[in-house]
PAZAPA-4460 file (N, C-alpha, C; in steps of 0.05 Angstrom, whole numbers, plus 32768, in hexadecimal, padded with zeros to 4 digits):
% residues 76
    n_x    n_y    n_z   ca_x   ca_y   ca_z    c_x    c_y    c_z   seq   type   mol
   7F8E   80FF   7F7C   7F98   80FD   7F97   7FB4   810A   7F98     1      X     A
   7FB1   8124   7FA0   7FCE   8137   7F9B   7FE0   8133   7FB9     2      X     A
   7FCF   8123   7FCC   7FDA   8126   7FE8   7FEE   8110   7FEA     3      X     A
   8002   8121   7FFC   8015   8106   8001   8014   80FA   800D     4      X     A
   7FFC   80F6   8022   7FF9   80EC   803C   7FDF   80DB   8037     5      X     A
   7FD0   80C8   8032   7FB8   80C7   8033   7FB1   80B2   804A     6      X     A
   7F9B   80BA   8050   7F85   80AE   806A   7F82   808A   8063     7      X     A
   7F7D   807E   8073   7F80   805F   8071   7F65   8058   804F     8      X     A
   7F4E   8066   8055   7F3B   805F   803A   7F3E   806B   8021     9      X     A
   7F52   8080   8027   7F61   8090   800C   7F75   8079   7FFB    10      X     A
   7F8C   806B   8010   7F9F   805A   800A   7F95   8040   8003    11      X     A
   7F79   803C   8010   7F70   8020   7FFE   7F68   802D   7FE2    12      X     A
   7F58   8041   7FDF   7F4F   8050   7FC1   7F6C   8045   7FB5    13      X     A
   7F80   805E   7FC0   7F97   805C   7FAE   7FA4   804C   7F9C    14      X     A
   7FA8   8038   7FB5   7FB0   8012   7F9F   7FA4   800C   7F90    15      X     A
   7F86   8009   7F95   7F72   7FFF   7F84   7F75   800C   7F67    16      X     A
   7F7A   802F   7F66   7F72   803D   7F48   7F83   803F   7F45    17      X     A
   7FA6   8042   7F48   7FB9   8042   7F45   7FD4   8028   7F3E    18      X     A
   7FCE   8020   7F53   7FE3   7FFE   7F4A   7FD1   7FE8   7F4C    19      X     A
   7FAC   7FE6   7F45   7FA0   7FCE   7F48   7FA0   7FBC   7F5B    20      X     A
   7FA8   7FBE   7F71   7FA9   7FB6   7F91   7F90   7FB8   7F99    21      X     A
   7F7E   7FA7   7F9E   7F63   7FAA   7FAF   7F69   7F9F   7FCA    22      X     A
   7F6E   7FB0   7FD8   7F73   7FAF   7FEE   7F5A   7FBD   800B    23      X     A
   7F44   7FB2   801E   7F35   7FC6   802C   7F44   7FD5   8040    24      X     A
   7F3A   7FEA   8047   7F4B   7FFD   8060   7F4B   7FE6   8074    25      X     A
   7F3B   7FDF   807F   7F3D   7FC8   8090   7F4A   7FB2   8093    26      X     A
   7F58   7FAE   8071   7F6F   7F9B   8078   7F8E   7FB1   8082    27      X     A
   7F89   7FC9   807B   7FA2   7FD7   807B   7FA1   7FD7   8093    28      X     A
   7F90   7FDE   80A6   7F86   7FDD   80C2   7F9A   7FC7   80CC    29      X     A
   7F8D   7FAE   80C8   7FA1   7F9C   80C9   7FB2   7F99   80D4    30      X     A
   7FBE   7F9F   80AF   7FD7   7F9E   80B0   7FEF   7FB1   80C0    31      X     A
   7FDE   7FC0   80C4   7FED   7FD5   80D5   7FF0   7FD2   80F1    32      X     A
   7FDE   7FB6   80FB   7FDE   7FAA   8120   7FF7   7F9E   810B    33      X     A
   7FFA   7F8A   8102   8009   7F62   80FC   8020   7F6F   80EC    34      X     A
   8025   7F8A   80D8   8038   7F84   80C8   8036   7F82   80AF    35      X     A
   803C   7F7A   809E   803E   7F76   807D   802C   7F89   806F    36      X     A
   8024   7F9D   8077   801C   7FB2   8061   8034   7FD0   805D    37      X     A
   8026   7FDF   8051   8032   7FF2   8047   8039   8004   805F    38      X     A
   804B   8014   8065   8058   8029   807C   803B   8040   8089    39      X     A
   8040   804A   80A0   802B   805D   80A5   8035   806B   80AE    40      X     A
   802C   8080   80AE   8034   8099   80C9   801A   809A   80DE    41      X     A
   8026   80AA   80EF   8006   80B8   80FE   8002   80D6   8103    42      X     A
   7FEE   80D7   80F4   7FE6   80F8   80FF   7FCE   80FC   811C    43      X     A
   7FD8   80FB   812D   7FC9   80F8   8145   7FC5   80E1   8151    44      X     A
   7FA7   80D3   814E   7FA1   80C0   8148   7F9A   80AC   8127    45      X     A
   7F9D   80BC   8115   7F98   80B2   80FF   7FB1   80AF   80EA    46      X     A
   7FA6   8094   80E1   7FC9   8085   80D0   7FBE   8096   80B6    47      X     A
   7FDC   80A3   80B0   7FDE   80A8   8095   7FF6   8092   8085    48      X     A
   7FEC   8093   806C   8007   8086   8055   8008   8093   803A    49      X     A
   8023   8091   804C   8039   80A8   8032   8034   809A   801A    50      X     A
   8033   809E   7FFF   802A   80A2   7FE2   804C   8093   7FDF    51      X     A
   8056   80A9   7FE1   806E   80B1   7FD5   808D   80A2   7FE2    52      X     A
   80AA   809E   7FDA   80B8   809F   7FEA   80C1   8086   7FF1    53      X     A
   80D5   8075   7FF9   80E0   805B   8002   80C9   805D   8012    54      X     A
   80BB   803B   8018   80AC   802E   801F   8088   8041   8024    55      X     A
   808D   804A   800E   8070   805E   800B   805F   8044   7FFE    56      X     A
   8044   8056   7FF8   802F   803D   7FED   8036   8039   7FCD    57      X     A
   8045   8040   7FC4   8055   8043   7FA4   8064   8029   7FAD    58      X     A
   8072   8029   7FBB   8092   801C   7FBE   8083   7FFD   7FCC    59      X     A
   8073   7FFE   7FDF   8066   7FE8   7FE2   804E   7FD8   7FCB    60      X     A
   8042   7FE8   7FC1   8037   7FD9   7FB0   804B   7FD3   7FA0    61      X     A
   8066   7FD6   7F92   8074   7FCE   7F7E   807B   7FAD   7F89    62      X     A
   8088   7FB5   7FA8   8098   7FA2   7FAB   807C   7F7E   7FB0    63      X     A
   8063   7F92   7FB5   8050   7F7A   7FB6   804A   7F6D   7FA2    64      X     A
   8046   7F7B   7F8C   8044   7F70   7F6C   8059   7F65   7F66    65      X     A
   806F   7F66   7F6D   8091   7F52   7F66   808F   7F60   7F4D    66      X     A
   80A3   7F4B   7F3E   80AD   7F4E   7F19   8095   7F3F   7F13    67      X     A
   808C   7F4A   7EF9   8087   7F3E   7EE1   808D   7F29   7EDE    68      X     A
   8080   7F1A   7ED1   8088   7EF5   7ED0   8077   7EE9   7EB0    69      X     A
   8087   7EDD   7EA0   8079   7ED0   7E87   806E   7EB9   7E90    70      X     A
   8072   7EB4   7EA5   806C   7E8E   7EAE   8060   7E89   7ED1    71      X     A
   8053   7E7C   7ED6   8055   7E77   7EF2   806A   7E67   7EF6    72      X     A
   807B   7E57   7EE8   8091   7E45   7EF3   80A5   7E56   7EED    73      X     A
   80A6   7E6F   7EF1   80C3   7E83   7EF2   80C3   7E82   7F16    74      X     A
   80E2   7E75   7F1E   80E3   7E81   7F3F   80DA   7E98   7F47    75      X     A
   80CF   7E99   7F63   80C9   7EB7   7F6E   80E0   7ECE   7F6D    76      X     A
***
């Protein structure tokens, strides 16, 4: 996936083979009415999401995975 822009079922692919996020287009759908997913653009009518870049699908899956943790009783 060389594109910087990918289509809502590209960006669920993405997470999934890339940062392990199983996420459906339909929740990105969503999340894209309510909020708490990753940034979009629009090309026309159709949402694209940026790969790349402050609050790209890189930068959001990081900040959704948090830190690393040895323990569940480490604070959030």
């Amino acid at each position: 996936m060389r594109k910087p822009r990918l289509r809502r079922w590209e960006a669920a692919e993405y997470l999934k083979l890339i940062h392990g996020i199983e996420v459906a287009p339909a929740t990105l759908s969503k999340w894209a009415t309510n909020g708490g997913g990753p940034v979009f653009q629009k090309i026309n009518r159709t949402p694209v999401y940026p790969k790349d870049g402050e609050n790209g699908l890189d930068d959001w899956a990081v900040r959704k995975l948090g830190a690393p943790r040895s323990s569940t009783s480490e604070m959030a």
